[in-house]
N, C-alpha and C positions, 0 to 999 in steps of 0.2 A: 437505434441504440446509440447513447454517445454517454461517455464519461470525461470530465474537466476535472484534473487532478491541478491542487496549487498546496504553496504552502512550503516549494521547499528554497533552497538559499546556500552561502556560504555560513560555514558553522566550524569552532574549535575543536576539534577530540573533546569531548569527555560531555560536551553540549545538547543542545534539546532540540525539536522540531518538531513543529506539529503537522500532519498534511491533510489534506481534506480531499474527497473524492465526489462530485455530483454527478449523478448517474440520470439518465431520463430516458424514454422509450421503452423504458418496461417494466413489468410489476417486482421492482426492489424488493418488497418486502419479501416474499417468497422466495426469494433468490438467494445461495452462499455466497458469498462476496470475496475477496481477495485483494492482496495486495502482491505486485509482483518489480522486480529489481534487473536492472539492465548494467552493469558496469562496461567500460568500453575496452572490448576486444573479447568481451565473454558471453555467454549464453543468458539468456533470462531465465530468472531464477524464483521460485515463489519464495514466499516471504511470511505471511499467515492470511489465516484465513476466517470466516467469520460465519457460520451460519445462518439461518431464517430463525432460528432458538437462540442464537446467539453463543453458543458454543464456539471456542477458538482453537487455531492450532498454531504452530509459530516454528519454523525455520529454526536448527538448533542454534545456527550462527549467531540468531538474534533476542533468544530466548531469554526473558529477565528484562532483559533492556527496551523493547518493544511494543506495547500494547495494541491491537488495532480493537474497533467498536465501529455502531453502526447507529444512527439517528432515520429510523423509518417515516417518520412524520417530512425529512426536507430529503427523503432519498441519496442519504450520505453515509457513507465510510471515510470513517479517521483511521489516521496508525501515528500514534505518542512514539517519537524516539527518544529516548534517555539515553545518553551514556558512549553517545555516538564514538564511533572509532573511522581511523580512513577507510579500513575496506567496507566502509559504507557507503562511500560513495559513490555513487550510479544516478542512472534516470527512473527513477520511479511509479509505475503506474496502476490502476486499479483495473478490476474486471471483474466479472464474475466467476464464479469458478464449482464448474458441476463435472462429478465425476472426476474430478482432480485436474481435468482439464479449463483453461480458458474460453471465455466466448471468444467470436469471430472477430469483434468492435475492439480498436484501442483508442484511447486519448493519443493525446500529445504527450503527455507526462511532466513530470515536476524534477526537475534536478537538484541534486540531493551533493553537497562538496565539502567533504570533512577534513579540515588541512589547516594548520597553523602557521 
C-alpha cells in the first residue's frame, strides 16, 4: 500500500490549492478515502472524507471552503481548498478511511503554509 500526496506550497489567506493523492497496492475503487491534517505540535485531525459512492463528509472547520473527490480510473483523491485561512496550515495526508479509522500505510504528505 502507498499513497503520494503533492500539490501543496506557500499560499495567501484567502487562496486556493489543489492536492492530489495516488494511491497503489489496493482495490481504490471500493475503498472510503480520506483526507487527513497534521499541524505541528497537534494531533492529526480528519479533514473529509469520500466514499466508494462517493458521498462526502467534511470537518466543520473546513466546510464550504473544501471540496475533496476521487478519480477511480488513475486511483486518485483530490481535496479543492478555497478560502484558505492560517489555521490551515499543517502537513497533509491521504488514506483510507473505514470505520472512521485510518489504514496502517501513510505517505510522506504535502505541506500545506497559509501566511502572508
Amino acid at each position: 500500500v502507498q499513497f503520494v500526496e503533492s500539490g501543496g506550497g506557500l499560499v495567501q489567506p484567502g487562496g486556493s490549492l489543489r492536492l492530489s493523492c495516488a494511491a497503489s497496492g489496493f482495490i481504490f475503487s471500493i475503498y472510503s478515502m480520506a483526507w487527513y491534517r497534521q499541524a505541528p505540535g497537534k494531533q492529526r485531525e480528519l479533514v473529509a472524507t469520500i466514499a466508494s459512492s462517493r458521498s462526502t463528509m467534511y470537518a466543520d472547520s473546513v466546510k464550504g471552503r473544501f471540496t475533496i473527490s476521487r478519480e477511480n480510473a488513475k486511483n486518485t483523491v483530490y481535496l479543492q481548498m478555497n478560502s484558505l485561512k492560517p489555521e490551515d496550515t499543517a502537513v497533509y495526508y491521504c488514506n483510507t478511511n473505514v470505520g472512521g479509522r485510518p489504514g496502517d500505510y501513510w505517505g510522506q504528505g504535502t505541506q500545506v503554509t497559509v501566511s502572508s
